[in-house]
N, C-alpha and C positions, 0 to 999 in steps of 0.2 A: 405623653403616652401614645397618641395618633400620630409623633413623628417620628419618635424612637425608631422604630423598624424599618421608616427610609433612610434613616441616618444609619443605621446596621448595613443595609444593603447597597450603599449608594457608590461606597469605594469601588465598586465591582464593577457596577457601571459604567463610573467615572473612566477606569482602567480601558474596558469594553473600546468604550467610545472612542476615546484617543490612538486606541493601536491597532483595533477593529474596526470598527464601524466608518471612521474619517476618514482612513486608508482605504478603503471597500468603495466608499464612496464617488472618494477621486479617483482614484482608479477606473471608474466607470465614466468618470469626467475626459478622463484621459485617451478613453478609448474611442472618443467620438471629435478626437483632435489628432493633426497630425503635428507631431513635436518628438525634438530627438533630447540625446541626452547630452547633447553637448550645449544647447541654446534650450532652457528649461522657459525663459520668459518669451520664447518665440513661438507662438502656436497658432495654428490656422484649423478652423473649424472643418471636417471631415465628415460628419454624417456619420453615416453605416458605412464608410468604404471600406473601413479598417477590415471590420465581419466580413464584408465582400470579398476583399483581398484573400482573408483568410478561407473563406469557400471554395477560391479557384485556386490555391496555393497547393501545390504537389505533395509541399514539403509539410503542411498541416496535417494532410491526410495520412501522411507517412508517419508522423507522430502521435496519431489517434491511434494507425492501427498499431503502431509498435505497444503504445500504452497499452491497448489493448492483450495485446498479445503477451507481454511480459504480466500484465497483471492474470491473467488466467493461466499462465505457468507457474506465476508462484503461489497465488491464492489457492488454487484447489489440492497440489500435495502439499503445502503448508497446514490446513486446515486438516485434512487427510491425517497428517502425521499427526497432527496436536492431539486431534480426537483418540487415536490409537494411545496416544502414550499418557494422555488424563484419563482413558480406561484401565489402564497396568497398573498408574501411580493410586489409583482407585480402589486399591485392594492392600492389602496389613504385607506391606513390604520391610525389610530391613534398612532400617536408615529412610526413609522415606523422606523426613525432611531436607536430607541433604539432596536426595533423586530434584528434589521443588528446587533445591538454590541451584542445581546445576543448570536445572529448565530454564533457569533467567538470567543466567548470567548471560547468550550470548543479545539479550536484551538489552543489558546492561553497557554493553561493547560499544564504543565510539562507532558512527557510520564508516569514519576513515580508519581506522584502527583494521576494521574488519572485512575491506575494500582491498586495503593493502595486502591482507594476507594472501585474500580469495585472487587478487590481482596478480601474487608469485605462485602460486597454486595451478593458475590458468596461464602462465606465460609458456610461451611459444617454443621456445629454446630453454629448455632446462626444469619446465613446471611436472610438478607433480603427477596431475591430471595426466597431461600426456606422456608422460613413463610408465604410469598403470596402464595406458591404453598400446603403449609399444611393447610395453611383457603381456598382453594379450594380443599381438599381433595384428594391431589395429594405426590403421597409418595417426600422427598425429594428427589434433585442429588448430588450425591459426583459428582463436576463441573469437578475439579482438575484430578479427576480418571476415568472419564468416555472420552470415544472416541470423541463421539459427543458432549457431553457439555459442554468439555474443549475449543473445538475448537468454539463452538458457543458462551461461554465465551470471550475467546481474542477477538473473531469476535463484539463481541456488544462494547468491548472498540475502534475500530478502527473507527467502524460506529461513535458513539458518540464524536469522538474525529475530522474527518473530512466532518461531512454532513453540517454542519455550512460552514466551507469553500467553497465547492462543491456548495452548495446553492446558494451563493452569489457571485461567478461565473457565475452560470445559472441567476440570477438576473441583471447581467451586461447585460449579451447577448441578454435579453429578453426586458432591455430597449434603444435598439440598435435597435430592430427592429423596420421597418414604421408602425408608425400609421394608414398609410393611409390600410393596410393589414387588419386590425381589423377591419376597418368601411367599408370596399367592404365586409367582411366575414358578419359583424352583416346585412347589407342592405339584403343579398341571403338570411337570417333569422337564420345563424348559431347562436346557445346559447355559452355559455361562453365555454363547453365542447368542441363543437364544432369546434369553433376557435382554443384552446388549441389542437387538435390533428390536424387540419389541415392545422395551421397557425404558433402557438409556436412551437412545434416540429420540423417541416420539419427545420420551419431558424435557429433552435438549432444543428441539426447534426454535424456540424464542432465543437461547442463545447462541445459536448456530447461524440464526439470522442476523443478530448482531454484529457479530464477529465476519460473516460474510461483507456486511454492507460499510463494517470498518478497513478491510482489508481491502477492498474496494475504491473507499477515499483515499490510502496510503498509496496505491496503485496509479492511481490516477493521478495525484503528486510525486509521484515518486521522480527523484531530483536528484539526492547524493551520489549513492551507488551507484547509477550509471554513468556520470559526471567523472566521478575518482579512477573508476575502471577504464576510460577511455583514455585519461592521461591528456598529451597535448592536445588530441581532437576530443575530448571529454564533451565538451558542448556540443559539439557537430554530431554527438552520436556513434561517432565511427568516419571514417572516409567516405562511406554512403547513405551514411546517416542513417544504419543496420537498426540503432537499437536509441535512436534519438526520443525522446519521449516529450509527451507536451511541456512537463516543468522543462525540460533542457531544453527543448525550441525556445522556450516562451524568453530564456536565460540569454542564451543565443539571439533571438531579437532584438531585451531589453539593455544586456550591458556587453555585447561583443558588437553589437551592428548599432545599438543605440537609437533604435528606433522604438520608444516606448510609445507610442501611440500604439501599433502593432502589437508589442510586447501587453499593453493592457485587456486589449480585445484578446487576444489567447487567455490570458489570466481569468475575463469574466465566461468566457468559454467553458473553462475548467470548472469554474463555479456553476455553470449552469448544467452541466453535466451531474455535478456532483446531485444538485436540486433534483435531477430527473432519477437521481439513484435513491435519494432520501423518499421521493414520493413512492417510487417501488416498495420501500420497505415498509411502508405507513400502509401501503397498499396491501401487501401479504399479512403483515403483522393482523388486520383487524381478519383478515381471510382466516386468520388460522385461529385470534381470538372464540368466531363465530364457529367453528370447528368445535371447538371446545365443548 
């Protein structure tokens, strides 16, 4: 009976351990060696130069701020849009269930599947995009080669690909909340808006924190989409490495240039980033507990 319940849980672990934890580890081994990937049993011990490297590297910095930058293009009208349309889907609509399968399908969508589309949508000579933008008398954009268009390119694949998800989340939460909140708001004479910023929001914040600090982590890994979108320089980012992001450096280091030593120290970077976003949230979360 005292063991039963490790034996329940132990698969999990087991699993854990092997594909997480042992990988995490060396990986953190790795990053204090210098070793390529061509000679795996040749390694000479490195210290910190790897992180050093990475501090004075142009090209680091140019892929923190891209991540950056692509993640708060697509995070915030992602998040934006989900909330609007888990407030619509939130009310006795027709067909509603089928409104929810739409929201996920393009969830549901291969990374490449929906790269490729966005990819002849945004091409140069003949895309979509820039036909709407020449019947509005708007010169084309080279998507692909521009700073900001590339980046707001991958950025409108990531939107389209989780505001359905996001959405439907804030739809759970939204009908979680009392009813009875709604009919003391409409009795004081609040309108629908009303309610919605005084009543839907506030009991959203714990899920809105969530959903921030996931879209957040996806951002910060984010690797496919811009990889696919780039095509032959897909790792490089671009020709100037416009919209290169830490997972494409880190990719770019470990299996184009094969210098996984480098490649690892990115990697725990990324982790360690991620740590400083989890702590933020542990941080707010009991802020607003205490609020309560």
């Amino acid at each position: 009976m005292k063991a039963s319940p490790y034996a329940f849980v132990a698969p999990f672990f087991l699993l854990f351990g092997a594909f997480s934890l042992v990988p995490l580890l060396y990986t953190a081994w790795y990053s204090l060696h210098n070793v390529q990937l061509s000679a795996l049993d040749h390694k000479t011990w490195a210290g910190l130069d790897n992180y050093e490297n990475l501090l004075s590297s142009d090209f680091f910095w140019n892929a923190l701020k891209n991540t950056l930058t692509i993640g708060i293009i697509s995070t915030v009208p992602q998040l934006l849009a989900a909330l609007a349309l888990a407030h619509l889907l939130n009310y006795k609509l027709r067909g509603s269930t089928a409104w929810r399968v739409v929201m996920l399908t393009p969830y549901a969508t291969s990374v490449a599947a929906a790269t490729l589309v966005f990819t002849l949508l945004y091409s140069w000579d003949g895309g979509m995009v820039n036909w709407i933008l020449d019947f509005f008398g708007v010169d084309p954009v080279n998507w692909r080669e521009s700073d900001w268009g590339s980046q707001f390119a991958v950025s409108s694949i990531v939107i389209w690909r989780w505001t359905g998800y996001n959405a439907l989340i804030y739809l759970a939460a939204m009908q979680a909340i009392p009813a009875d909140l709604y009919e003391s708001a409409a009795l004081d004479g609040a309108n629908r808006w009303q309610q919605f910023r005084h009543v839907t929001v506030p009991q959203l914040r714990p899920t809105i924190l969530f959903t921030v600090v996931v879209s957040t982590i996806g951002a910060t890994q984010l690797f496919g989409e811009p990889l696919l979108f780039g095509g032959v320089s897909g790792s490089k980012g671009g020709s100037e490495h416009q919209y290169q992001t830490l997972g494409l450096y880190m990719y770019d280091q470990g299996w184009i240039i094969g210098n996984l030593g480098k490649a690892s120290a990115i990697a725990w970077s990324m982790f360690l980033i991620l740590l400083i976003v989890a702590a933020v949230n542990l941080l707010l979360t009991r802020r607003l507990r205490k609020s309560q």
